[in-house]
C-alpha positions in Angstrom: 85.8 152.6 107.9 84.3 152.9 111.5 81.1 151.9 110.2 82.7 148.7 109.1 84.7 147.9 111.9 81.4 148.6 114.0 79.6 146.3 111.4 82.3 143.8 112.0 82.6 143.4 115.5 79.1 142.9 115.4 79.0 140.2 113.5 82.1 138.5 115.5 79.7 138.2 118.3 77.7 135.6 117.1 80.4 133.0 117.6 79.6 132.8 121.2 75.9 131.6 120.3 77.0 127.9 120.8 79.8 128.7 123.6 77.9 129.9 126.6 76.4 126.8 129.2 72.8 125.8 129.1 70.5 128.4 131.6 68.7 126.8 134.2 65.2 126.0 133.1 63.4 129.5 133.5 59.3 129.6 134.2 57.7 130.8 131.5 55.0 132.9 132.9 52.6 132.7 129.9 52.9 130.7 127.2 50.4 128.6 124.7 51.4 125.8 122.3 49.3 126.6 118.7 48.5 123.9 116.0 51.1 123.4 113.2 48.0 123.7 111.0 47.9 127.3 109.3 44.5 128.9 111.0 42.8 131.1 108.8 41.7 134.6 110.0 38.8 134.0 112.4 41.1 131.5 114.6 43.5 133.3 114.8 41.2 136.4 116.1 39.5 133.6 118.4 43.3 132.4 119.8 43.3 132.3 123.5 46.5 132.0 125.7 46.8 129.5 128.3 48.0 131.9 131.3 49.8 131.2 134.2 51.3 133.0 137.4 52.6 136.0 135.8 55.2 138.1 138.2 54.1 139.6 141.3 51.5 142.7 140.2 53.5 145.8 140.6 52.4 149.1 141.7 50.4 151.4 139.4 52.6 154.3 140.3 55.7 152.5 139.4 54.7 150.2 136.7 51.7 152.0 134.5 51.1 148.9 132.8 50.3 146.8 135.4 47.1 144.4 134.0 47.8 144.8 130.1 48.2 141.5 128.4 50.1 141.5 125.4 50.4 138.8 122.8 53.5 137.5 120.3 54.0 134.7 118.4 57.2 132.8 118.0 58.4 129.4 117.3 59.8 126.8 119.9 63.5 127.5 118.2 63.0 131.6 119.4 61.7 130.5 123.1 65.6 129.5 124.5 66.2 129.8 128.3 67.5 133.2 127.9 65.2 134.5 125.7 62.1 133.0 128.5 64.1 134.7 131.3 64.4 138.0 129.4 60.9 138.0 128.6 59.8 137.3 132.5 62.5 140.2 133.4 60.9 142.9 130.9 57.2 141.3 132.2 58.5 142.4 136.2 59.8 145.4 135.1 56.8 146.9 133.2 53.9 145.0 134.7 52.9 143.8 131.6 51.7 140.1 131.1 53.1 138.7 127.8 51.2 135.7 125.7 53.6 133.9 123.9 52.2 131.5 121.1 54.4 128.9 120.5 53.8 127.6 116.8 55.7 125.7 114.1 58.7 127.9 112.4 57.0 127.6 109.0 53.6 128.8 110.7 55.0 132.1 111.9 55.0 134.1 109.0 51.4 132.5 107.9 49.6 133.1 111.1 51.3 136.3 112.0 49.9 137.3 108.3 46.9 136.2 108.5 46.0 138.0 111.5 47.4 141.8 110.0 45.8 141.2 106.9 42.3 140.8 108.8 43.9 144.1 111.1 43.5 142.0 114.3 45.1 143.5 117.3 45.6 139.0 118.2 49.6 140.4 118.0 50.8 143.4 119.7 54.7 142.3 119.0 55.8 141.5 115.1 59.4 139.4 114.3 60.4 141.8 111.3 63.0 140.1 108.5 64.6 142.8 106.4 63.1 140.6 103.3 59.5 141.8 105.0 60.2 145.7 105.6 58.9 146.8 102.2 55.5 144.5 102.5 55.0 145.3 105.7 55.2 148.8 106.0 53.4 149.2 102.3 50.4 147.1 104.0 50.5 149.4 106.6 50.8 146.6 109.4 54.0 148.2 111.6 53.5 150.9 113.6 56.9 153.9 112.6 59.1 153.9 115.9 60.0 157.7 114.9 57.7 159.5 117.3 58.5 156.8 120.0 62.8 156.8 119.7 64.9 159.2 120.8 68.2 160.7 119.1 70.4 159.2 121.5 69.0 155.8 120.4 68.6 155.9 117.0 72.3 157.1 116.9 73.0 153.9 119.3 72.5 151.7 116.5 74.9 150.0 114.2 75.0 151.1 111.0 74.2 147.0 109.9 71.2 146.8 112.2 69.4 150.0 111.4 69.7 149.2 107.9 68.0 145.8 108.7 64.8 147.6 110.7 64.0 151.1 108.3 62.6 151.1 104.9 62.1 154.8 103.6 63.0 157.2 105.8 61.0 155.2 108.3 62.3 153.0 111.6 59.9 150.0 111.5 61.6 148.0 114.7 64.4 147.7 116.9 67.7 145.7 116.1 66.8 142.0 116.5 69.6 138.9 116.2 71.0 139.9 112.7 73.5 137.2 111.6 74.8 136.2 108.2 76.1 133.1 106.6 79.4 131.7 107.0 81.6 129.6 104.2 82.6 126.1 106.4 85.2 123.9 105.3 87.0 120.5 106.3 90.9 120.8 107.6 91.0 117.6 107.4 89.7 116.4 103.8 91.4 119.4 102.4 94.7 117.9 103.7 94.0 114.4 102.6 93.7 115.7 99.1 96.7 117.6 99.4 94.8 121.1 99.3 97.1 123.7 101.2 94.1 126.6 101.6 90.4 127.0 100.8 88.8 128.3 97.7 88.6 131.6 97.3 86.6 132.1 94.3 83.6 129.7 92.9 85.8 128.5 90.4 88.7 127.0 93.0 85.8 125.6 94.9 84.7 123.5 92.0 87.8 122.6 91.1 88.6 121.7 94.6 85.4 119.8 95.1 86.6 117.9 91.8 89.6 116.9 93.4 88.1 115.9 96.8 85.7 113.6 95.0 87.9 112.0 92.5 90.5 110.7 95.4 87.3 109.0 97.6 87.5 111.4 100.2 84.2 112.3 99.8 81.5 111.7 97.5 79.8 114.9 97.3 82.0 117.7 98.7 79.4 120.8 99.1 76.3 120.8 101.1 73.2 122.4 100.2 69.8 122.6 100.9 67.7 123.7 98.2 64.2 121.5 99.1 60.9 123.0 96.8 59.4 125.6 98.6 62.5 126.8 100.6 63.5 130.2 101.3 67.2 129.6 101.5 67.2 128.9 97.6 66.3 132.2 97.2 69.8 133.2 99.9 72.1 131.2 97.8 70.7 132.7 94.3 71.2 135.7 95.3 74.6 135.4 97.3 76.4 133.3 94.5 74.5 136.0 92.1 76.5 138.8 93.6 79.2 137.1 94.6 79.8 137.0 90.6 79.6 140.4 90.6 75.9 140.6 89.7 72.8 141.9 90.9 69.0 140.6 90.9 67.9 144.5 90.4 69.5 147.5 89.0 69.2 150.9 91.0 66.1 151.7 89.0 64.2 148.4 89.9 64.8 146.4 86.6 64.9 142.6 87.0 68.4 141.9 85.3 69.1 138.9 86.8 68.6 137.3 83.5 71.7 138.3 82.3 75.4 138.4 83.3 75.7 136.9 86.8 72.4 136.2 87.3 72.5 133.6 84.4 76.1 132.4 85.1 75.0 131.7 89.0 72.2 129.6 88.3 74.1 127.3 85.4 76.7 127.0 88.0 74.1 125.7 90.5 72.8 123.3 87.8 76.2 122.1 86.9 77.1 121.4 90.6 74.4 119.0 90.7 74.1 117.4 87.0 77.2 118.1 85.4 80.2 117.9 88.3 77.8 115.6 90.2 79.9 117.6 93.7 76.3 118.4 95.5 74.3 115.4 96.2 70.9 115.1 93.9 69.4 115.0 97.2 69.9 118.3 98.3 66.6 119.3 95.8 64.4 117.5 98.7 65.9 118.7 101.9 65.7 121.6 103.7 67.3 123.1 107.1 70.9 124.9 108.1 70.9 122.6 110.5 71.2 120.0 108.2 73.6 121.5 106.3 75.2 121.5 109.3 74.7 117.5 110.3 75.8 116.2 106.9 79.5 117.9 107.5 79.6 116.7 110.9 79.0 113.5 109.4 81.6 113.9 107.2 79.6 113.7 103.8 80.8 116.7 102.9 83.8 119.4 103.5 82.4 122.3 102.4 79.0 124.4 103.8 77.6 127.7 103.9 76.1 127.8 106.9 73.8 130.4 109.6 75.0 131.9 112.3 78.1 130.3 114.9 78.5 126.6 113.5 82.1 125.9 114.6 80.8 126.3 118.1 79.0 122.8 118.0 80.5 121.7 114.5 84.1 121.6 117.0 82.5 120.7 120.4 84.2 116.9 121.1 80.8 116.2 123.3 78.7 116.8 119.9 81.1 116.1 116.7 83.2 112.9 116.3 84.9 115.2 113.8 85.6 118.4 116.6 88.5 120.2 115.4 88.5 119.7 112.0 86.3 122.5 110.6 87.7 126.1 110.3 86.2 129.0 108.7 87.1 130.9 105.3 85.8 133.9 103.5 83.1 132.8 100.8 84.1 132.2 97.8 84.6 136.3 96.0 84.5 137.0 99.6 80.5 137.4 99.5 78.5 135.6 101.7 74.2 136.6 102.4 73.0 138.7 105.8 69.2 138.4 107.4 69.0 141.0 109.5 65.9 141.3 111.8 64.0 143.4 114.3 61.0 143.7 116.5 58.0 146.0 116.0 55.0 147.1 117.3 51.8 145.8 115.0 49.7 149.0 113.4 46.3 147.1 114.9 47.7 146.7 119.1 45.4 148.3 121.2 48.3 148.9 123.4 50.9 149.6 121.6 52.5 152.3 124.8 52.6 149.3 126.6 54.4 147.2 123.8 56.8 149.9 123.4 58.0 149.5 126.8 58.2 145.8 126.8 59.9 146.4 123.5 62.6 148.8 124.8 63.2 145.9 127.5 63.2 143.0 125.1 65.0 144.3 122.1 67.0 147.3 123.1 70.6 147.6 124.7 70.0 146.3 127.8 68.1 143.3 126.7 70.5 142.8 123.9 73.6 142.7 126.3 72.0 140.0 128.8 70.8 137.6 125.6 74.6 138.1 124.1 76.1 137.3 127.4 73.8 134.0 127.8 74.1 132.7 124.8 75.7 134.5 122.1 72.9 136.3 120.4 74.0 139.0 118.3 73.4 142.8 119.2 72.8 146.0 117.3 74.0 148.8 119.4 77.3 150.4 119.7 76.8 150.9 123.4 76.6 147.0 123.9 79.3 146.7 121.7 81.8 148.8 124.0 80.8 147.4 126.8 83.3 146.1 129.3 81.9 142.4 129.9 81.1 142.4 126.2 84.6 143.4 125.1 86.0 140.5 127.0 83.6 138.4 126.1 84.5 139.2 121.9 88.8 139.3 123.2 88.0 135.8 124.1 86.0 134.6 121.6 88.4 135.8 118.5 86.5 135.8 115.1 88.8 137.7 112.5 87.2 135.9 109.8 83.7 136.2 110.5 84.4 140.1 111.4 86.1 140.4 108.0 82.7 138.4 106.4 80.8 141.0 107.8 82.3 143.7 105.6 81.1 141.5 102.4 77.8 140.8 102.6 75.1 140.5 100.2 71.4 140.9 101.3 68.1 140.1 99.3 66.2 142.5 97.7 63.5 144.3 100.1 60.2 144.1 97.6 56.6 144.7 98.5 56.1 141.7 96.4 58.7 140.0 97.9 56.9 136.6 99.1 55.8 136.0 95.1 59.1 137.0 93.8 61.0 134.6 96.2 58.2 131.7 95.7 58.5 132.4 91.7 62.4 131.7 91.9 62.6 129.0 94.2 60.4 127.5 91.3 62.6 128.5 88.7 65.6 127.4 90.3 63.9 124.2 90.9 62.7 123.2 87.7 66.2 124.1 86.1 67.8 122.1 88.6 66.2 119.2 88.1 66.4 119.1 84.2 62.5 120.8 83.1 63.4 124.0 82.3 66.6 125.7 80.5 68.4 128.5 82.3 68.1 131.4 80.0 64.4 130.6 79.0 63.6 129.7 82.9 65.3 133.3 84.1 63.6 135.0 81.1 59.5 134.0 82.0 60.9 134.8 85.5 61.9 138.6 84.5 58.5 138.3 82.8 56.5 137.2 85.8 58.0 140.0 88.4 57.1 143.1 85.8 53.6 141.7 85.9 54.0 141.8 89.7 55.4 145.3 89.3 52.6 146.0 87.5 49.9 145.0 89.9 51.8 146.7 92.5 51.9 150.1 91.1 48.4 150.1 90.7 
């Protein structure tokens, strides 16, 4: 039970990522702007930061790494104000020099790839999602944190967060903004339609979204994003999957998401589309939580799963002609999908003593506590979580319902052939979706295709 409460509270924090006032524009010491393009592995290896004034150069005594350059890669979304003052504070207080390469969000992964798989020391610092933990450490691209943590930290985690950063046996990374979605509704529309509560099951939301479109309220009453190509198909699969009370895998690693739930969840994401006609056709060529997030503020729909702290903006008057009409709600069967992350040290750095400090700064308690208190960014340490200023911050903040989502939450399966599995059902769900395929013979070839990547994988 304290291990859910802890998970909870955590998880409440996020709804102050939207609340906290713009930072003053912070200089970013180092930082080079890469081509959306995806580079293969000799440009990447021939990258070269544009450098500027990095802080004042410390003392060797005090600060051992005084003259190291490290390099990371992260996407304009990741470099906030807080985030580029954190990153000048753990630069002063190591003596490091950190390259950031800014780069498209759908670049990351690619480039960041790219480089391991040619064991290029280009990154010393690696974004790790949980969905990566199993390629990634079977590749042998992380460096193990075990030699480099300490009892007193490891035990410092929340149970949520360590989960998110250790695949078998092994700590990969330090906690890194783990959030979860959250299940969005209209006040409002509910009322007009003379709805007294949310759904709480799939079911009541279809029926629900039935009633909302046959009075004119609103033509297509749930918002989703399930463009070709896009990993969030994968998150709603699987959330709605074992929100059913299913499961993509059983404990032995057996595909069975061909049967049972796995089957009914799909047929109900068809049906939503072709046969209830409650999620716009359109939804099959978009992609973005943030746009899942526009169309309800535009009032084109009333109900949304969305990332992260919506209600924040979604019920700002200065940014929603609809502020104060969106609540939240448990998901429907109370599960809703986490994406926990972390930071790591790449196996390749050449300096990887040096990263490890920087990393402590960046991603541990301290660091943690400052990005939360600028601008929401969830934690994974209990020590942030008792914290004084944090404590207020959370009394003021409220969040029973996203602290009781956190103690429901699905996650997708951690796979060393995760990227072909995910790219194979996004397919799938795609071709039933738009009337190619039929669900049980689509989710059958799929069960088909991951045993053959099984297979290759065991060799």
């Amino acid at each position: 039970m304290y291990n859910r409460i802890l998970i909870g509270l955590l998880f409440a924090s996020m709804i102050l990522a939207a609340c906290a006032s713009p930072q003053g524009t912070a200089t970013q010491a180092v930082v080079t702007e890469a081509p959306a393009t995806k580079s293969p592995a000799t440009e990447v290896l021939a990258t070269e930061a544009a450098t500027v004034s990095a802080p004042e150069t410390p003392s060797v005594a005090t600060k051992p790494y005084a003259g190291i350059v490290l390099h990371m890669l992260d996407s304009a979304e990741g470099q906030t104000d807080a985030m580029i003052a954190l990153q000048n504070k753990c630069m002063d207080e190591t003596g490091v020099t950190m390259n950031v390469e800014v780069t498209s969000p759908d670049d990351v992964d690619t480039k960041m790839q790219t480089a391991l798989a040619a064991k290029s020391s280009a990154y010393d610092v690696i974004g790790l999602d949980v969905i990566d933990l199993a390629k990634y450490s079977a590749a042998g691209w992380v460096e193990p944190l075990d030699s480099y943590l300490d009892e007193a930290t490891k035990n410092d985690m929340l149970p949520f967060a360590l989960e998110g950063v250790s695949y078998k046996g092994h700590i990969l990374g330090l906690p890194w903004k783990s959030e979860y979605m959250v299940f969005v509704y209209n006040k409002k529309m509910l009322a007009d339609a003379g709805i007294a509560n949310p759904p709480t099951t799939w079911d009541e939301l279809v029926q629900d979204s039935l009633t909302l479109k046959e009075k004119g309220i609103v033509k297509y009453p749930i918002v989703f994003t399930w463009g070709a190509g896009y990993e969030q198909i994968t998150s709603d699969y699987t959330m709605i999957t074992k929100g059913l009370g299913g499961d993509l895998f059983d404990k032995y690693g057996n595909p069975v998401f061909n049967t049972g739930a796995g089957v009914q969840a799909l047929q109900l994401m068809s049906d939503m589309i072709n046969k209830y006609k409650i999620v716009d056709p359109a939804a099959l060529t978009i992609k973005g939580g943030g746009t899942r997030r526009d169309i309800m503020m535009s009032g084109n729909a009333a109900f949304g799963f969305l990332w992260g702290t919506p209600l924040i903006t979604m019920n700002d008057p200065a940014k929603s002609n609809l502020a104060g009409q969106f609540a939240l709600a448990l998901a429907p069967n109370k599960i809703s999908l986490a994406g926990p992350m972390g930071m790591a040290i790449s196996a390749y750095s050449a300096n990887k003593d040096a990263t490890w400090a920087y990393l402590k700064c960046i991603a541990g308690p301290e660091g943690e506590k400052e990005l939360f208190l600028k601008d929401g960014s969830p934690f994974g340490y209990k020590s942030v979580l008792n914290d004084p200023e944090v404590q207020a911050k959370l009394a003021e903040a409220g969040g029973d319902v996203m602290a009781k989502q956190a103690e429901n939450l699905a996650v997708r399966p951690s796979l060393p052939y995760y990227a072909e599995f995910s790219s194979a059902l996004q397919d799938t769900v795609q071709k039933v979706l738009t009337g190619q395929a039929d669900v049980q013979a689509a989710l059958d070839a799929l069960v088909a295709k991951v045993k053959d990547l099984q297979s290759q994988y065991t060799q």
